[in-house]
C-alpha positions as CSV (number, residue, x, y, z in Angstrom):
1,X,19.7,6.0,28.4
2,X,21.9,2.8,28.0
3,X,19.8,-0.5,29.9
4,X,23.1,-2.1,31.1
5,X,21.5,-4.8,29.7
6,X,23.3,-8.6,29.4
7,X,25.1,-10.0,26.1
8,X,23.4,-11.9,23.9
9,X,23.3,-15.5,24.4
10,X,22.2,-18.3,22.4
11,X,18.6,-19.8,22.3
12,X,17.1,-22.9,20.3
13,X,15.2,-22.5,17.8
14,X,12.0,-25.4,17.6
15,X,9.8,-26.8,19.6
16,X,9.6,-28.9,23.3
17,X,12.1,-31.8,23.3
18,X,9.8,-34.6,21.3
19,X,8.2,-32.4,19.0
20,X,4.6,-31.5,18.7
21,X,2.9,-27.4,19.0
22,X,2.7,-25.4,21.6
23,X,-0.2,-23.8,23.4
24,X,0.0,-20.1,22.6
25,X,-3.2,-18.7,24.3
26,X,-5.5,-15.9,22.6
27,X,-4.0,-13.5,20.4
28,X,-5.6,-11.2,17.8
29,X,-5.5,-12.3,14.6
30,X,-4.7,-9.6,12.5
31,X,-5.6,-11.0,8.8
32,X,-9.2,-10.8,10.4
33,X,-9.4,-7.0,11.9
34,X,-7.6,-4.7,14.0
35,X,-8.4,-3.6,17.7
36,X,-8.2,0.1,18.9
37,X,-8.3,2.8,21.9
38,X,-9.2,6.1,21.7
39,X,-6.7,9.0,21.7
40,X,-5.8,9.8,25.5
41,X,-3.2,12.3,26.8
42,X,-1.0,9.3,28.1
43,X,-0.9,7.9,24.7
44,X,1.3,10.7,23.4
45,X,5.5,9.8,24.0
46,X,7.1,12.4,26.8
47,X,9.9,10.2,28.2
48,X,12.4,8.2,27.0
49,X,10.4,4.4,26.5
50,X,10.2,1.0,25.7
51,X,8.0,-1.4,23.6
52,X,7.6,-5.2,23.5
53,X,5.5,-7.7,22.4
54,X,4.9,-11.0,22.0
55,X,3.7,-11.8,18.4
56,X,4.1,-13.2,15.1
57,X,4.5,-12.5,11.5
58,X,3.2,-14.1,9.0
59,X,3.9,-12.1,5.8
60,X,6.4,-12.6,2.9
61,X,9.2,-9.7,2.6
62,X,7.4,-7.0,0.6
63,X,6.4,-3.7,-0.3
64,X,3.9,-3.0,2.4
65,X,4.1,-1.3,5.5
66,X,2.8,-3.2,8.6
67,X,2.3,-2.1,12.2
68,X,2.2,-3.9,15.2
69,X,0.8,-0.6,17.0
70,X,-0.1,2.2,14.9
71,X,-1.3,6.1,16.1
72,X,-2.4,8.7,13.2
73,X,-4.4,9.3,10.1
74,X,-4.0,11.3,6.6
75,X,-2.5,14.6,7.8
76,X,-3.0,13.9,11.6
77,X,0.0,11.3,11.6
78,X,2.2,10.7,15.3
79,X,4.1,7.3,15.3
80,X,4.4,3.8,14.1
81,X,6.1,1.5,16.9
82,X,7.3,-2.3,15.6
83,X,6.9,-2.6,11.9
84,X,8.3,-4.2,8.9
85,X,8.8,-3.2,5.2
86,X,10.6,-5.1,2.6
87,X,13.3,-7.0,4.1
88,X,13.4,-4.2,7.2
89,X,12.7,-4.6,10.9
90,X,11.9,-1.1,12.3
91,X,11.4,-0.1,15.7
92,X,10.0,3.1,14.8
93,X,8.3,5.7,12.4
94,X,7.7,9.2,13.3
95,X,5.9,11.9,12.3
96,X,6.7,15.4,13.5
97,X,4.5,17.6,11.8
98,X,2.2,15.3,11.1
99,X,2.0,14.5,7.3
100,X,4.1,12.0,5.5
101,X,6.7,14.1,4.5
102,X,8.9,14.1,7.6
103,X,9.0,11.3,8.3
104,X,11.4,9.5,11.0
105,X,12.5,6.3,10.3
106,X,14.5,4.0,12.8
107,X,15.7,0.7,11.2
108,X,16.7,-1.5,13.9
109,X,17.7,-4.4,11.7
110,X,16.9,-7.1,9.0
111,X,13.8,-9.1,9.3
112,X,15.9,-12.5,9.4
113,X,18.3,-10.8,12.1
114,X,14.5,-10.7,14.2
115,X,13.5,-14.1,13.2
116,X,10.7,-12.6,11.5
117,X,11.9,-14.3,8.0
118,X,11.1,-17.3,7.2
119,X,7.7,-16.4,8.6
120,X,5.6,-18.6,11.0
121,X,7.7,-18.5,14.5
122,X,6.1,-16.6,18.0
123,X,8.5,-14.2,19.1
124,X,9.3,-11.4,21.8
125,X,10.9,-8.5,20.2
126,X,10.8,-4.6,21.1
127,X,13.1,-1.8,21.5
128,X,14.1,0.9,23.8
129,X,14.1,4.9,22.5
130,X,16.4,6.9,25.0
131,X,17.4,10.4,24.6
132,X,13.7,12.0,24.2
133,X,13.3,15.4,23.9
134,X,12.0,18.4,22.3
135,X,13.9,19.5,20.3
136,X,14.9,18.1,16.6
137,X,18.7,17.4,17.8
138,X,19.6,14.0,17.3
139,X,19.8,12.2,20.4
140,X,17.1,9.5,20.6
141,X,18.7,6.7,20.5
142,X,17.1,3.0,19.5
143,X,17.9,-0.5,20.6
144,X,16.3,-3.6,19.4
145,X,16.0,-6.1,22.1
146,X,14.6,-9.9,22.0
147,X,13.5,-12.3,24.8
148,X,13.0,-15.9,25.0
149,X,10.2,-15.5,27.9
150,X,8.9,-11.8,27.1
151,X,10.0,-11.2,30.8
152,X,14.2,-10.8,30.8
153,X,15.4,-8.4,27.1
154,X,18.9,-8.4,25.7
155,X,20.0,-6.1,23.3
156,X,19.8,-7.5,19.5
157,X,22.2,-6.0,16.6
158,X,23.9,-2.8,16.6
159,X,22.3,0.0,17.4
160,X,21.1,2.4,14.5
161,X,22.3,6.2,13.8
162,X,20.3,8.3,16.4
163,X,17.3,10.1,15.4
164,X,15.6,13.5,16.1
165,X,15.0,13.8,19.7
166,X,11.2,14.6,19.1
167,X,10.5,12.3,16.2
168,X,7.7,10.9,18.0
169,X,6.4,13.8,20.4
170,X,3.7,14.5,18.0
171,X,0.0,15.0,19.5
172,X,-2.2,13.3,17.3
173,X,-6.1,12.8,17.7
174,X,-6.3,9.3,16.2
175,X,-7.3,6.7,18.3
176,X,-4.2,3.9,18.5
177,X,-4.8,0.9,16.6
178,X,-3.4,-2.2,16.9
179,X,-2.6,-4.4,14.1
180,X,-2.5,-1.7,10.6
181,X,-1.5,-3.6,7.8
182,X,0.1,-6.8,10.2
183,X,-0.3,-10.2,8.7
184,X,-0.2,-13.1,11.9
185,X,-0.9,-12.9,15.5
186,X,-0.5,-10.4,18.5
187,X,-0.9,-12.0,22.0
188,X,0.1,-9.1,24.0
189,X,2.2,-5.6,23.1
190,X,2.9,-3.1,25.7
191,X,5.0,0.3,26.1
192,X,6.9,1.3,29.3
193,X,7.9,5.0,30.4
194,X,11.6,4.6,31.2
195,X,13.2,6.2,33.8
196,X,17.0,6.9,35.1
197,X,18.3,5.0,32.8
198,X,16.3,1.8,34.3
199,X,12.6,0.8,33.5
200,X,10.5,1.0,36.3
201,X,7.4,-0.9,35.1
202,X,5.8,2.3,34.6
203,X,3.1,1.1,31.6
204,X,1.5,3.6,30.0
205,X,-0.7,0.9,28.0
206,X,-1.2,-2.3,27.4
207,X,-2.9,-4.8,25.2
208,X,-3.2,-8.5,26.0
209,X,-5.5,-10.7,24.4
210,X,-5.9,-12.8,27.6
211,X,-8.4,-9.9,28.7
212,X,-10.9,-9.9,26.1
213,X,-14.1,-10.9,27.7
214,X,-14.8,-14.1,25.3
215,X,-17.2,-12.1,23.3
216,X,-18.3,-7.7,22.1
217,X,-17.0,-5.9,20.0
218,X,-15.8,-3.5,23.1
219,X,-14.4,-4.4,26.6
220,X,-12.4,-2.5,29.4
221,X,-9.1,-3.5,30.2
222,X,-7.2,-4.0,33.9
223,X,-6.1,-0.6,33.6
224,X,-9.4,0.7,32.4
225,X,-8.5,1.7,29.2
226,X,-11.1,0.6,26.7
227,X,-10.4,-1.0,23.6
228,X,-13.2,-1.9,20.4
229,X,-12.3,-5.1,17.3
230,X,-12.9,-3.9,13.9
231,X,-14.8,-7.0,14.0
232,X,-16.1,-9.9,15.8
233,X,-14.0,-13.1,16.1
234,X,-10.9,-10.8,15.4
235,X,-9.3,-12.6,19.0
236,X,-8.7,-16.2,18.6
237,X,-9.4,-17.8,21.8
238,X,-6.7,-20.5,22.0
239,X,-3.7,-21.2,19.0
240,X,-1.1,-23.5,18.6
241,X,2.5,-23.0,16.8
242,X,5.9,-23.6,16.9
243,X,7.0,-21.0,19.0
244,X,10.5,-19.7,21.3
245,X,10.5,-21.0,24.6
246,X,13.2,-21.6,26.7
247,X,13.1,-25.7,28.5
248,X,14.6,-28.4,27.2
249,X,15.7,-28.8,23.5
250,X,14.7,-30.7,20.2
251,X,16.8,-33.5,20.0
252,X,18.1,-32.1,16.6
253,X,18.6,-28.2,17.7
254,X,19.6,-25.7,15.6
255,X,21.5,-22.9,17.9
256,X,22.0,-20.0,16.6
257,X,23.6,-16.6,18.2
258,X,21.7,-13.2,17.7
């Protein structure tokens, strides 16, 4: 399913005109703990979908695999949605049968492509997977998207090769944890059911640290799905950083065209 979606078009990079941080709001910090929800029918992928978030990374390029939203275990393995290795961007891992060993991997780009190298910067990135299925033939097709206000997306890069049309159908038991392995901040991440070709702001789940209570370990969300830290403190009540926002420009902008 193709979005129809704009052109790119360039955004500055830096903060408000004059300088200074920005007011990000809560976020988890991920170099403190995790947060997670218990396994639930919905969480398993039967339609063609879409994930975004608003986050940021601050990890060197290396070796390690880290997950912005993150659903398996040992044998008992389903998906991997928004996560970097090395120098790679990926809007997906899957695993069909559950272990390792098949795994599907969907490279949407470079990490500097997604703004995620040099580290440091708040961003809106996701990707849209169109073509679900159930069978292994390769039609699920990826496309990385950015946003300067995490509310309209434009498509970023070229679209990878597609991928098995159930790489992600897998039913596993593990709760969904947010955060494996991540080094920086998520404020909010979120996937959509897609349908027609069009989202209709069907979520299936969402986290956004603006909910979380102030205090517990464990707190119910809008949508009454419950979600527990890996330990207190883990959501940062207020931050401030350089971040993308659209408004007026430094008066030194660097503009650059994704």
């Amino acid at each position: 399913m193709v979005l129809g979606l704009p052109h790119p078009v360039p955004f500055l990079l830096g903060t408000p005109a004059g300088g200074g941080l920005v007011s990000s709001g809560p976020y988890l910090d991920t170099t403190k703990g995790t947060i997670s929800t218990p396994d639930a029918a919905d969480l398993n992928i039967t339609s063609d979908f879409r994930i975004t978030a608003k986050f940021r990374d601050d990890s060197a390029e290396a070796a390690a695999a880290r997950y912005l939203a993150y659903k398996g275990s040992g044998v008992d393995l389903a998906y991997g949605l928004l996560s970097t290795f090395a120098s790679a961007f990926y809007g997906g891992l899957g695993w069909p049968s559950g272990g390792s060993g098949s795994q599907i991997n969907v490279v949407l780009g470079i990490r500097t492509t997604y703004n995620l190298t040099p580290p440091g910067l708040d961003v809106y990135r996701g990707a849209d997977f169109v073509g679900w299925g159930t069978t292994s033939d390769p039609t699920l097709q990826a496309t990385g998207l950015k946003s300067n206000d995490g509310v309209t997306w434009t498509p970023q890069g070229s679209p990878p090769a597609p991928v098995a049309a159930d790489g992600f159908n897998r039913d596993s038991a593990i709760p969904l944890v947010l955060g494996l392995g991540w080094l920086g901040r998520i404020y909010w991440v979120q996937v959509e059911r897609l349908w027609s070709g069009l989202p209709n702001n069907d979520i299936v789940w969402r986290f956004d640290a603006n909910d979380y209570p102030g205090a517990g370990l464990t707190y119910g969300d809008p949508r009454g799905r419950t979600w527990t830290l890996s330990i207190a403190g883990a959501i940062v009540p207020q931050g401030e950083s350089p971040t993308q926002l659209p408004g007026p420009a430094p008066e030194t902008p660097e503009e650059v065209t994704l």
